[in-house]
N, C-alpha and C positions, 0 to 999 in steps of 0.2 A: 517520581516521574511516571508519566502515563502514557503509553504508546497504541495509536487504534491503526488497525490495518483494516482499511473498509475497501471493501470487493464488489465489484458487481460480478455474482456468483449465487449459485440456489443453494437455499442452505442444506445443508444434513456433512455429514463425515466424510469425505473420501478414502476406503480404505486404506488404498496407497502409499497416500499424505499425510492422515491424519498421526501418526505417532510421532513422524518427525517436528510439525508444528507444535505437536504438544510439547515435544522435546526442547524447544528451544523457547518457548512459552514457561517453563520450569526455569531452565539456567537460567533464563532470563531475569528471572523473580530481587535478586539482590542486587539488582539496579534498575529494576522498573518493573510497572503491571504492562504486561504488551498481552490485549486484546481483536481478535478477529472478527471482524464483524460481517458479515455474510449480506448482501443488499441484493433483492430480486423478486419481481413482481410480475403483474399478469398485465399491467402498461410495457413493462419493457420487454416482457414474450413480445407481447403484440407488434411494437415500434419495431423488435429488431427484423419481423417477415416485413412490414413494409419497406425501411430503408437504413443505411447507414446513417443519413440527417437524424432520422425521426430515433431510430438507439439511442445518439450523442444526446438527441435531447430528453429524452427518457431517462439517461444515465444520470444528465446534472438536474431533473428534480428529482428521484431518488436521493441523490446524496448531497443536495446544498444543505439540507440541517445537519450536514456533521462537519457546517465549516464555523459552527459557531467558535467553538474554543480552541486553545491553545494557535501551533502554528500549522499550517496546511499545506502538504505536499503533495503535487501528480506525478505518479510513473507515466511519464510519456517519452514512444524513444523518438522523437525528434527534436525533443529536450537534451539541453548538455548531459552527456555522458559523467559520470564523476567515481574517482576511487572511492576506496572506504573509508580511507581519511576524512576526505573529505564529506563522504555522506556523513560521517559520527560528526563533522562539524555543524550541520545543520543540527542536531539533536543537543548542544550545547546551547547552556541558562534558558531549555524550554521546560516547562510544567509538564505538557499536553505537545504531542506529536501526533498530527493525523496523517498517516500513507491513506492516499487513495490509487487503485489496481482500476480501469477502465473495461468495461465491457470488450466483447468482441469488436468494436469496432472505435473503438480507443473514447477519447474525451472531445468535446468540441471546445472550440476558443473560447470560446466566454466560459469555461467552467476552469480549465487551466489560468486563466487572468483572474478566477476570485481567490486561486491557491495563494500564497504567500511564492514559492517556487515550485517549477516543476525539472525533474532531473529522468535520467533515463539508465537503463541498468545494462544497456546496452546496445547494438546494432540488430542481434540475434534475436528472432521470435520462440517465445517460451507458451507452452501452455499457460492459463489462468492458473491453475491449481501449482504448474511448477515454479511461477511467479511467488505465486505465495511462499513456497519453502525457501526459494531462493533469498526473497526480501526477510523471511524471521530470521536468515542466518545472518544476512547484513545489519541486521537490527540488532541482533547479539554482539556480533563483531564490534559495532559501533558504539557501543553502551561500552566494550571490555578496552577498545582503545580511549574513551572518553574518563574511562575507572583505572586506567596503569593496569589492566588486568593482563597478562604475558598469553593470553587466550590468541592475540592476532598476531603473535609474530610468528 
């Protein structure tokens, strides 16, 4: 199984973050490759000083080519809320799992409508980078209750 977390985010490390992502990128190894993928350009500098429209629409051509394979998920929080059960149900009989993490200024409809589903991690507003940690832990958690792994009780 293959899991991408694709970000609109600039690439390079975050001191902070990056050990724990790696951390959980590791455990995660014996049920999946779970991949981060960093998305960020000099269109979506530009679109995000013009507008919130003009981001969203920066955001989804940035990332429609990674809706070719497997199934395709948005973090969006006006999306259902879901446990961890239930998010590890989404990751059941897929190959290929795509998270997509929305710019500053989230996703526009038409980009949520080409996901397969989009779900939300909750009410509360997180950093982008604490976003990210949060979702490799769910992503682990999810794989460990989808394997009988005693990791989420």
């Amino acid at each position: 199984m293959k899991i991408n977390v694709i970000i609109i985010d600039k690439k390079g490390k975050d001191a902070l973050y990056a050990g724990l992502i790696e951390h959980y990128q590791k455990i995660a190894k014996p049920f999946a490759k779970v991949e981060v993928i960093e998305v960020f350009d000099k269109e979506i500098a530009k679109a995000q000083d013009i507008s919130a429209q003009a981001a969203q629409k920066a955001y989804s051509k940035a990332l429609e080519k990674y809706l070719v394979n497997g199934i395709s998920i948005a973090l969006d929080p006006s999306s259902k809320e879901v446990d961890s059960f239930q998010f590890a149900n989404l990751f059941k009989d897929n190959l290929e799992v795509n998270l997509f993490i929305g710019g500053a200024y989230g996703f526009e409809r038409a980009f949520i409508d080409k996901c397969n589903t989009a779900v939300s991690l909750g009410k509360i507003t997180l950093s982008h980078k604490l976003v990210k940690v949060v979702l490799m832990e769910q992503i682990f958690r999810a794989l460990t209750i989808n394997n009988n792994h005693p990791y989420h009780k």
